[in-house]
N, C-alpha and C positions, 0 to 999 in steps of 0.2 A: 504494500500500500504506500503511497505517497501523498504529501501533503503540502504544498507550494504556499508557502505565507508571505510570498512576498508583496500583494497588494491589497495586504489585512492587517490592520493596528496590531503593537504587540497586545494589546490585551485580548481581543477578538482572536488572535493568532494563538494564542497560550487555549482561550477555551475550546477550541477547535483540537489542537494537540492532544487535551487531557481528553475528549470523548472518543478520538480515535485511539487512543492507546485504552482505553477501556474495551475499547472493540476486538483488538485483537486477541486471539490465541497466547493462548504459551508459545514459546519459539516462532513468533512469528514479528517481524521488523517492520518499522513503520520508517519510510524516508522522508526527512524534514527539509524541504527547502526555503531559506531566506536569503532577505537584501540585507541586514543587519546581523551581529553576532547574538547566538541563540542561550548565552551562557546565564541570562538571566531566567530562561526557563530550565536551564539543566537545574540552576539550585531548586527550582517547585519542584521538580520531582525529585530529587533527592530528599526535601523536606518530606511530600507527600507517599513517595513510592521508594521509599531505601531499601535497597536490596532486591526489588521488583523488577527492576529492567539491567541493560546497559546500555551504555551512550556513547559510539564512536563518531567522533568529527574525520568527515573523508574530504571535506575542502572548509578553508579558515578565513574567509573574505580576502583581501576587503570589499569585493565586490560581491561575492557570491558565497552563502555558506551552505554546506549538505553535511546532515547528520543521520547516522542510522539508530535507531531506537529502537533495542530490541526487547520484547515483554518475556519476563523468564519467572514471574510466578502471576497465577490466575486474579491476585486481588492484592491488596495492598497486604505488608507482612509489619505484626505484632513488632515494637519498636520503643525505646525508653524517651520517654519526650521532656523528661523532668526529674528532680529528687526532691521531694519535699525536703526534707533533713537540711540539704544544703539551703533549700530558698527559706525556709524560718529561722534556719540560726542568721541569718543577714540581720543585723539592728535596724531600725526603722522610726523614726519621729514623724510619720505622716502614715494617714491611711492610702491604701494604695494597691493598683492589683498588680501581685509580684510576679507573675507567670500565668498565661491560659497558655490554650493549645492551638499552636500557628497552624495544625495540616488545613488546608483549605475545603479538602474534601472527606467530610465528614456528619455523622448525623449525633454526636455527643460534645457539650464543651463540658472545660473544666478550667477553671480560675484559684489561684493561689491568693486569696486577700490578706494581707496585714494591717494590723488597726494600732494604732501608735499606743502607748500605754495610759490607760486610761481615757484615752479617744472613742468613739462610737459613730457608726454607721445611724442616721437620723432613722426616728419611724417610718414606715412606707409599704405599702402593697406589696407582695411579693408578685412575679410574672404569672401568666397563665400554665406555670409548667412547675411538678413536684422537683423540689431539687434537697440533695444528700448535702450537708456541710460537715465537713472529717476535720476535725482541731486539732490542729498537729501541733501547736506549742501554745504555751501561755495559758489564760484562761480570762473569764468574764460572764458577760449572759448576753440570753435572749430573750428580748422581753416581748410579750405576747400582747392581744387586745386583754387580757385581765391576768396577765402575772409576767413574771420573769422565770427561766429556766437556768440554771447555771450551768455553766459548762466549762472543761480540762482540756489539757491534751490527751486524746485518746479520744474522746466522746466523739457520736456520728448520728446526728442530727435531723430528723427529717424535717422539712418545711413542705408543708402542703401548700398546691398554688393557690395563690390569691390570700394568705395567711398575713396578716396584720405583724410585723416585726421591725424591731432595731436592735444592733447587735454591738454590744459593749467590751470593750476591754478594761479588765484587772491592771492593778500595776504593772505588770511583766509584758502588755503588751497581748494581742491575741494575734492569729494566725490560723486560718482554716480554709481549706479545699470545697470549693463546689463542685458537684457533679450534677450534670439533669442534660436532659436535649437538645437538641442544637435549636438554638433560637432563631429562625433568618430576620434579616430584617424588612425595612420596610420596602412593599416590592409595589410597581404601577399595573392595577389589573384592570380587565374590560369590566363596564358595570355589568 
């Protein structure tokens, strides 16, 4: 299969790329043709697909580049994307989200928040979607429409959507992982 992006914007050109190489088979190679160097898409798929293909450059511009892409496992392959351990021992004087998850193509996020010591995330709606918070250091609470929950390192949290909450830090500072669905955002549809 071949795929000539030379008179399609890189971004148009990159989505084009990722559904063709969805397409193909195991062992089967996909030729990329451009007028620019393609090395900003090789990092997407190394972010998205490591270890899932390979990428030979068979011409290096400057006029013309041709790469062969070849799919050598069926789906995207299990991959470490983070370490909590290392993002919560990081100190922090600002609330702040220390880590989600860059693959682009995906139907789960997960965000690393840190909340400065004694800082707190204000009351508010949670999304239309259940999400998991895993407390990897410190400690503080969650306050509810009629209480507060306290919570450690270690505790793992369910927030039901649309759950009334604000989420506090103790002196030491808190730190906790979200997990829940991929949210997309706001997209233009026919009425």
């Amino acid at each position: 299969m071949e795929l000539d992006l030379r008179s399609i914007p890189p971004a148009g050109g990159h989505a084009q790329a990722y559904r063709a190489f969805r397409d193909l088979g195991v062992g089967e190679p996909l030729m990329l043709i451009a007028d620019r160097d393609l090395a900003e898409l090789r990092g997407q798929f190394e972010r998205d697909f490591p270890r899932s293909f390979s990428w030979r450059d068979l011409e290096s511009g400057p006029a013309l580049w041709r790469v062969e892409l070849l799919k050598t496992a069926r789906t995207a392959l299990p991959q470490i994307v983070g370490n909590t351990r290392a993002l919560a021992a990081a100190a922090t004087d600002a609330t702040e989200v220390r880590w989600k998850i860059e693959v682009a193509d995906r139907d789960l996020d997960s965000n690393l928040i840190a909340i400065a010591p004694e800082g707190e995330i204000a009351a508010h709606a949670g999304p239309g979607i259940d999400v998991l918070m895993i407390v990897v250091d410190g400690q503080g609470g969650v306050s509810t429409e009629i209480d507060e929950v306290a919570v450690e390192a270690g505790d793992l949290v369910w927030l039901p959507k649309h759950s009334r909450r604000a989420i506090r830090a103790g002196s030491a500072g808190l730190r906790y992982l979200t997990v829940h669905s991929h949210k997309t955002g706001l997209q233009i549809t026919r009425p």
